[in-house]
LUMFI-527689 format. One record per residue (C-alpha): residue in three letters; y, x, z. Coordinates in steps of 0.25 Angstrom, whole numbers, plus 5000, padded with zeros to 4 digits. Each point is the difference from the previous one (the first is absolute). Layout:
BEGIN
resn  c2  c1  c3
ALA  Y  X  Z
...
This chain:
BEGIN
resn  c2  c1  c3
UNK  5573  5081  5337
UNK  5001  5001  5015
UNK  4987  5001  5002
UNK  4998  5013  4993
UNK  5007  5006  5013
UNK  4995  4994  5010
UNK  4994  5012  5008
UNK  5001  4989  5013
UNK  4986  4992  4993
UNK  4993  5011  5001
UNK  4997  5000  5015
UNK  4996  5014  5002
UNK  4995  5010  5013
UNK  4999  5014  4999
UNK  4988  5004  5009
UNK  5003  5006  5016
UNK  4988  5003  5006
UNK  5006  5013  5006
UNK  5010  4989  5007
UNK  4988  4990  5004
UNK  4993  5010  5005
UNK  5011  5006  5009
UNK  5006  4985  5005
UNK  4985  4996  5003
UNK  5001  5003  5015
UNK  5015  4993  5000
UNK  4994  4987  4993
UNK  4989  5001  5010
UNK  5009  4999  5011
UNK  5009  4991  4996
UNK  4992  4988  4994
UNK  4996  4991  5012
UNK  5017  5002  5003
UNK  5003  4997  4987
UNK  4990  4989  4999
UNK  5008  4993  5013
UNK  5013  5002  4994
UNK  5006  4990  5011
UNK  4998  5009  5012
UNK  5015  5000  5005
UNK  5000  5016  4999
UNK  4996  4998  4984
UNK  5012  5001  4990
UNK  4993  4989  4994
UNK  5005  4990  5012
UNK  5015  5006  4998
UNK  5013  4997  4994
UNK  4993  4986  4993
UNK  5014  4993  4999
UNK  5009  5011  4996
UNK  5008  4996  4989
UNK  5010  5008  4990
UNK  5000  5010  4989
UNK  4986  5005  4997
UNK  4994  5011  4989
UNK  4990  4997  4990
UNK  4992  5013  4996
UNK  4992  5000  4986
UNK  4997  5009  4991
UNK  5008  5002  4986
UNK  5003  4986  4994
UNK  4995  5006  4988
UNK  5000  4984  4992
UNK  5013  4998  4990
UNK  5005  4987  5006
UNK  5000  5006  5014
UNK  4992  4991  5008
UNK  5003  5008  5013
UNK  5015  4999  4997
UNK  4999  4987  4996
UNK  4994  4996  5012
UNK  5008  5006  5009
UNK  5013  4995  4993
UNK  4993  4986  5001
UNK  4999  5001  5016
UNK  5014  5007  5002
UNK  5008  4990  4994
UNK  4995  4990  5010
UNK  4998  5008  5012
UNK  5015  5006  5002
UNK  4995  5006  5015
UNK  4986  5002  4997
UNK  5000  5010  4987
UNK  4989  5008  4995
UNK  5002  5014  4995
UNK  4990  5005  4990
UNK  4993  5015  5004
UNK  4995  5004  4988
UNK  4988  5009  4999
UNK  4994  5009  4992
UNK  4991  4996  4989
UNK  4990  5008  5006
UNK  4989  4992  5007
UNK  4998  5011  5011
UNK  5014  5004  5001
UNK  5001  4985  5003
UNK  4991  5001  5010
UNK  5003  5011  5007
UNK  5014  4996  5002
UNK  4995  4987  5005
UNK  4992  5008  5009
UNK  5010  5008  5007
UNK  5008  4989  5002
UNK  4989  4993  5007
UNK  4995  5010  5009
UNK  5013  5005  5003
UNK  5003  4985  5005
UNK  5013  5000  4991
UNK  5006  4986  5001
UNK  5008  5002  4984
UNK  4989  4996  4993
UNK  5000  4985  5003
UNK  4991  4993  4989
UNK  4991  5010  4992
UNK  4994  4998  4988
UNK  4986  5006  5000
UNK  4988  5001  4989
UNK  4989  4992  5005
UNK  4990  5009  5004
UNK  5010  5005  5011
UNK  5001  4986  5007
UNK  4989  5002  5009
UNK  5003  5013  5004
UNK  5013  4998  5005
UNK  4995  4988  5007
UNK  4991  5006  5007
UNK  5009  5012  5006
UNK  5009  4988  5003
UNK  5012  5004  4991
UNK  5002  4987  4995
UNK  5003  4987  5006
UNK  4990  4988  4999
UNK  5001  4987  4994
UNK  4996  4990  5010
UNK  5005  4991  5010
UNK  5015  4999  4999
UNK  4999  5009  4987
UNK  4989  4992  4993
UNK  5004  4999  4986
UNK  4996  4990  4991
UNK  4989  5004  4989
UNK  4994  4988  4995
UNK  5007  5000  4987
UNK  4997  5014  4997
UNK  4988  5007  4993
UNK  4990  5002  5011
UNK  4995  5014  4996
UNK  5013  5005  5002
UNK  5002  4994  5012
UNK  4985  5008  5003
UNK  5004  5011  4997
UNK  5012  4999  5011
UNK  4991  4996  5008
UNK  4994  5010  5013
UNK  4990  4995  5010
UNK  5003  4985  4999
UNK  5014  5003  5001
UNK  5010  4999  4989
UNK  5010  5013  5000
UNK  5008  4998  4989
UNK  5006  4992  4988
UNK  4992  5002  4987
UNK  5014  5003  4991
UNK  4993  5001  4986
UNK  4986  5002  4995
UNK  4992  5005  4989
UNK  4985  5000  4995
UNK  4992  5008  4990
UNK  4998  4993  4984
UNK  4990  5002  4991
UNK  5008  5003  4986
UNK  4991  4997  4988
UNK  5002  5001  4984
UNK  4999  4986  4997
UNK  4997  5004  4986
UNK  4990  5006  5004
UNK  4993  4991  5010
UNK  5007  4987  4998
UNK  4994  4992  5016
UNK  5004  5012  5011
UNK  4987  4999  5007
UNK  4998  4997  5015
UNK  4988  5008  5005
UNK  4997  5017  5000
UNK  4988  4998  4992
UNK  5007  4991  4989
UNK  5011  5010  4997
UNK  4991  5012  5000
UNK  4992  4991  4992
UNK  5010  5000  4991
UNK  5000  5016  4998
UNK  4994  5001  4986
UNK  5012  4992  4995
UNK  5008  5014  5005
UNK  4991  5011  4994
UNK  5000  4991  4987
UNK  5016  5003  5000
UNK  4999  5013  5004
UNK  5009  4998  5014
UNK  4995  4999  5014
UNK  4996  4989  5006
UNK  5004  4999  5015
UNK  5009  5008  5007
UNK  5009  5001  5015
UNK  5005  5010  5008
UNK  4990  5010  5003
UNK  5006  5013  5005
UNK  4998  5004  5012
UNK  5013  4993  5008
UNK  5004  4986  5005
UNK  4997  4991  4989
UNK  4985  5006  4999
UNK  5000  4993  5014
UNK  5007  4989  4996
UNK  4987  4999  4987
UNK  4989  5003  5007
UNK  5005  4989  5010
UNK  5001  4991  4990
UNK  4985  5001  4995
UNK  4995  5001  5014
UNK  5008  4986  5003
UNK  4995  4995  4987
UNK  4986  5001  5004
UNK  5002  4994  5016
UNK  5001  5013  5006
UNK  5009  5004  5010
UNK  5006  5011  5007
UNK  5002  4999  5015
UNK  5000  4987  5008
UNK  5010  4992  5008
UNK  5004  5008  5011
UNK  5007  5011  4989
UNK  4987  5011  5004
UNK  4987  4998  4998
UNK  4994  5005  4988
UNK  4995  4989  4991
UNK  4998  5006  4988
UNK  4984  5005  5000
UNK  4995  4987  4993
UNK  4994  4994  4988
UNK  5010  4996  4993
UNK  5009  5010  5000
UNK  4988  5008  4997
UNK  5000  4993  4987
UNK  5014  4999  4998
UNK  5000  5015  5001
UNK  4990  5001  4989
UNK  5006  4993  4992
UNK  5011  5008  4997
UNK  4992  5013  5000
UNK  4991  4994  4991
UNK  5011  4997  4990
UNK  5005  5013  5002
UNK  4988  5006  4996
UNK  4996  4994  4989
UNK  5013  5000  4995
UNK  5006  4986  5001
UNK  5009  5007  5007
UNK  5007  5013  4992
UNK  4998  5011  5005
UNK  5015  5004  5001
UNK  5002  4988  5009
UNK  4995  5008  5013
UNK  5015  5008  4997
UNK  5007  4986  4999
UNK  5013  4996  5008
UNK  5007  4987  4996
UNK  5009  5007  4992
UNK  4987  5006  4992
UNK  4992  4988  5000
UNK  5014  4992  4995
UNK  5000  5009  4988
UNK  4985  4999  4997
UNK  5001  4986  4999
UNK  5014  4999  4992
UNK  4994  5011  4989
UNK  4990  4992  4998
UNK  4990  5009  5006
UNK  4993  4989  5009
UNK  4995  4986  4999
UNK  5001  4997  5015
UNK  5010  5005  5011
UNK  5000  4996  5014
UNK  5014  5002  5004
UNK  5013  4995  5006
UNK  5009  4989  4996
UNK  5010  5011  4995
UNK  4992  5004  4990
UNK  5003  4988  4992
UNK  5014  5007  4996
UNK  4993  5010  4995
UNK  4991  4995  4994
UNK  5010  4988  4991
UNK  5009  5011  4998
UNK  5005  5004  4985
UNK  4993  5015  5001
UNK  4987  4992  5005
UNK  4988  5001  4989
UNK  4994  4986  5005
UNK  5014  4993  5003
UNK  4994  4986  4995
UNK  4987  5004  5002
UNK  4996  4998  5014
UNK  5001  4989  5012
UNK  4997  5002  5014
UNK  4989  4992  5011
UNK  4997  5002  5015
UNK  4989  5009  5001
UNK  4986  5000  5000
UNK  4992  4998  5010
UNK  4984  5000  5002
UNK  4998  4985  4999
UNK  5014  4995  4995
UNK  5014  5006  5002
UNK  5000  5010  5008
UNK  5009  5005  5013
UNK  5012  5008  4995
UNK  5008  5010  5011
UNK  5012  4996  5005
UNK  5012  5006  4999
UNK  5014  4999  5002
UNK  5010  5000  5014
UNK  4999  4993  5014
UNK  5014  5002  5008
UNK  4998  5000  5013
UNK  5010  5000  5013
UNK  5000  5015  5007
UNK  4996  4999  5016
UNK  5014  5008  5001
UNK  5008  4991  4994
UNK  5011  4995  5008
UNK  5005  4986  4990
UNK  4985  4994  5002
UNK  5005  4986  4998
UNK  5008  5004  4987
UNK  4988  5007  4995
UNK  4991  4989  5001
UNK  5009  4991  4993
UNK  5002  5011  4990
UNK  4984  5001  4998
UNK  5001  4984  5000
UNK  5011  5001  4988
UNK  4991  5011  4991
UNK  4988  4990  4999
UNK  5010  4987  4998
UNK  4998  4995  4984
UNK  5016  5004  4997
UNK  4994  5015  5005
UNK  4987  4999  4993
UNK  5006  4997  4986
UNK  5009  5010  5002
UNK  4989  5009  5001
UNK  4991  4994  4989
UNK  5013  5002  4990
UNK  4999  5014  5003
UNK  4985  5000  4995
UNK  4997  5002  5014
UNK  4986  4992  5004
UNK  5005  4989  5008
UNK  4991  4995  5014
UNK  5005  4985  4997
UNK  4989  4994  4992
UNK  5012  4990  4994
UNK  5004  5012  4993
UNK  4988  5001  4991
UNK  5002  4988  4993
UNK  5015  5000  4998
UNK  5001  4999  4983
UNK  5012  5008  5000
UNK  4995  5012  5007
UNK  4985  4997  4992
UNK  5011  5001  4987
UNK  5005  5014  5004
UNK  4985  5006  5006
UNK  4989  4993  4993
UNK  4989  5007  5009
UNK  5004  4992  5013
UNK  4989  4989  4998
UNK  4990  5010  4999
UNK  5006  5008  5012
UNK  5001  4988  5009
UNK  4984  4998  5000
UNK  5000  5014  5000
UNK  5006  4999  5012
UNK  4995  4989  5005
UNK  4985  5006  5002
UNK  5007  5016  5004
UNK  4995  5007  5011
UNK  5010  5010  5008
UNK  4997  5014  5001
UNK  4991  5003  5013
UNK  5009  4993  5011
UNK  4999  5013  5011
UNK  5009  5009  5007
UNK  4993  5011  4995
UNK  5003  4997  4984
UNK  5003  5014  4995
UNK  4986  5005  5005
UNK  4992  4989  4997
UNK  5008  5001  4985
UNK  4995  5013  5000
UNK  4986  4998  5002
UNK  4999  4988  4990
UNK  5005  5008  4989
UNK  4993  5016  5004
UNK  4986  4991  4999
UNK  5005  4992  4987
UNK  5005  5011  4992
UNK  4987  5011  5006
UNK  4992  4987  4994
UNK  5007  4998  4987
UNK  5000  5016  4996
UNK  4985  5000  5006
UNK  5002  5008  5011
UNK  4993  4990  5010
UNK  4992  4989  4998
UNK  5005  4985  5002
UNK  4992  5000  5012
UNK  5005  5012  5005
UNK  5013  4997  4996
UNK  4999  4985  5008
UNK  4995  5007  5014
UNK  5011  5012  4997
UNK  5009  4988  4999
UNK  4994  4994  5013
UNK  5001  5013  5006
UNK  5014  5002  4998
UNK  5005  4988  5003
UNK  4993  5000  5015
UNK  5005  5016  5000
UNK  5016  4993  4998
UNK  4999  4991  5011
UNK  4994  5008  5010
């Protein structure tokens, strides 16, 4: 299945707080310029009726039906003097970025519509290396999702197209635990069923890296808390509920709910848990579902999946996925709207969705042909639905940082959750500064 391969769900980030740190005074300097993009000495004000041939840059298009290709092929055959050449990356997150990066502070005008992971949006924002959506470059977003559109989302403005999504699952053994429940404490409630059949009961991705940002996030969303506030810098994160959502999962680590092997678990570690039968719960990615219906797999007919749990009801899943945006340098503006104006369009959309690529059209979801080919997408579309983007900051990589240093110090028992909250609060006030 295609899903199998499609390293492009999982949205991931390598951490770069050396590079936060060193492009703090630059972000400082450049905000309020980048926050009035339509000064007349701003790139942003410039070039926006070019048209002709533009570039497309995305990392590896690594789905078998090529949905990049397909995309591009699409677009060609109807644009004979617009084309769009495709700029293929790595399938490295940080080589990605840092490509992206050069290109931008180097004010290279070959990179017309980028394609960045969704943490990165606000940053190039708000050093003004990408064009935003307003005025005469309003796009219309009322028939996608609107956590994706969130997520594009910086200071009140939009900068960029949400291309495809994705959100967090919770796969369950249904022979197990027949009703997926809906709250923390009714899954870990449900525990004793694990240690009956000698597996673990609930698992993510715990290692110290991206996605242990990406889970504690989770749990700390689940429960109301938050991280910064609306202008992308204040830290937020010192509260009550994110006090208890924090405990919660060092709670369940430490009483074992949660296996003691998971604090070393990527998704490729966590997948095979839960395909070996080693696990009764797995929070993890849309991709997982290939591995998990796969021949080789010990619960093939054995499982299901649900949104994830929350404190109260379902909880608040991380986004993931691609927004392309319009580089400030770009000299064919007025084609690169219209090319951001195609990829959200539904002929676009389903070409992504037939690539088992989350779409941002909520139409999508309830198409019977794709439901046929991934049965998740009901389950992922209220997932979805009730998701929450990664803290929306310029300063991501260092407040990524600080969420998952405190996180993994309180899961191994090297701080307290308390401690581990204000370090988080700490850290997050530290990056913006």
């Amino acid at each position: 299945m295609a899903l199998k391969k499609v390293s492009s769900l999982r949205s991931s980030l390598v951490p770069r707080a050396a590079l936060a740190v060193a492009s703090a005074a630059l972000l400082t300097a450049t905000f309020t310029s980048a926050c009035t993009s339509d000064n007349g000495g701003s790139p942003t004000s410039q070039n926006l009726t070019g048209r002709g041939p533009i570039t497309y840059v995305e990392g590896k298009d690594t789905t078998e039906t090529g949905v990049v290709k397909q995309l591009i092929e699409r677009w060609n055959a109807s644009h004979p003097d617009e084309q769009v050449t495709f700029k293929e990356q790595s399938n490295d997150a940080s080589q990605q970025y840092d490509d992206l990066v050069e290109h931008m502070r180097s004010k290279q005008s070959n990179y017309d519509v980028v394609a960045l992971d969704v943490p990165w949006t606000a940053e190039f924002a708000a050093k003004g290396w990408i064009q935003p959506l307003k005025d005469s470059f309003a796009i219309d977003t009322s028939t996608l999702l609107s956590p994706p559109v969130a997520s594009a989302t910086y200071n009140n403005t939009l900068y960029a197209a949400p291309r495809n999504t994705n959100g967090g699952l919770l796969f369950y053994r249904k022979d197990l635990v027949p009703n997926p429940p809906k709250t923390w404490g009714e899954m870990l409630g449900q525990c004793q069923i694990a240690r009956d059949n000698n597996i673990g009961c609930y698992a993510g991705q715990f290692a110290p890296y991206e996605g242990l940002t990406v889970n504690t996030s989770e749990v700390i969303n689940g429960f109301g808390g938050t991280f910064v506030g609306a202008d992308g810098k204040t830290p937020t994160v010192d509260s009550p509920q994110a006090r208890a959502g924090l405990n919660t999962l060092v709670n369940a680590y430490n009483n074992g709910d949660i296996p003691k092997e998971a604090i070393t678990f990527k998704e490729p570690e966590s997948a095979n848990a839960f395909t070996q039968g080693k696990l009764m719960f797995l929070r993890a990615w849309p991709s997982t579902f290939g591995d998990a219906g796969a021949e080789s797999s010990l619960v093939k007919d054995k499982f299901a999946v649900a949104p994830l749990p929350g404190e109260n009801g379902v909880g608040a899943s991380t986004l993931g996925g691609y927004n392309a945006a319009i580089s400030a340098f770009s000299k064919n503006k007025a084609t690169a709207l219209d090319f951001l104006r195609f990829l959200i369009s539904e002929d676009a959309q389903h070409i992504i969705a037939s690539g088992a690529l989350p779409s941002v059209r909520a139409s999508m979801y309830d198409d019977p042909a794709l439901i046929a080919k991934m049965p998740y997408l009901p389950a992922l579309k209220e997932s979805i639905a009730s998701a929450v983007p990664r803290p929306v900051t310029p300063f991501y990589p260092a407040v990524s940082k600080a969420i998952q240093d405190n996180a993994y110090a309180a899961l191994t028992g090297n701080k307290s959750v308390d401690d581990a909250i204000v370090g988080m609060q700490k850290g997050i006030e530290t990056a913006g500064s």
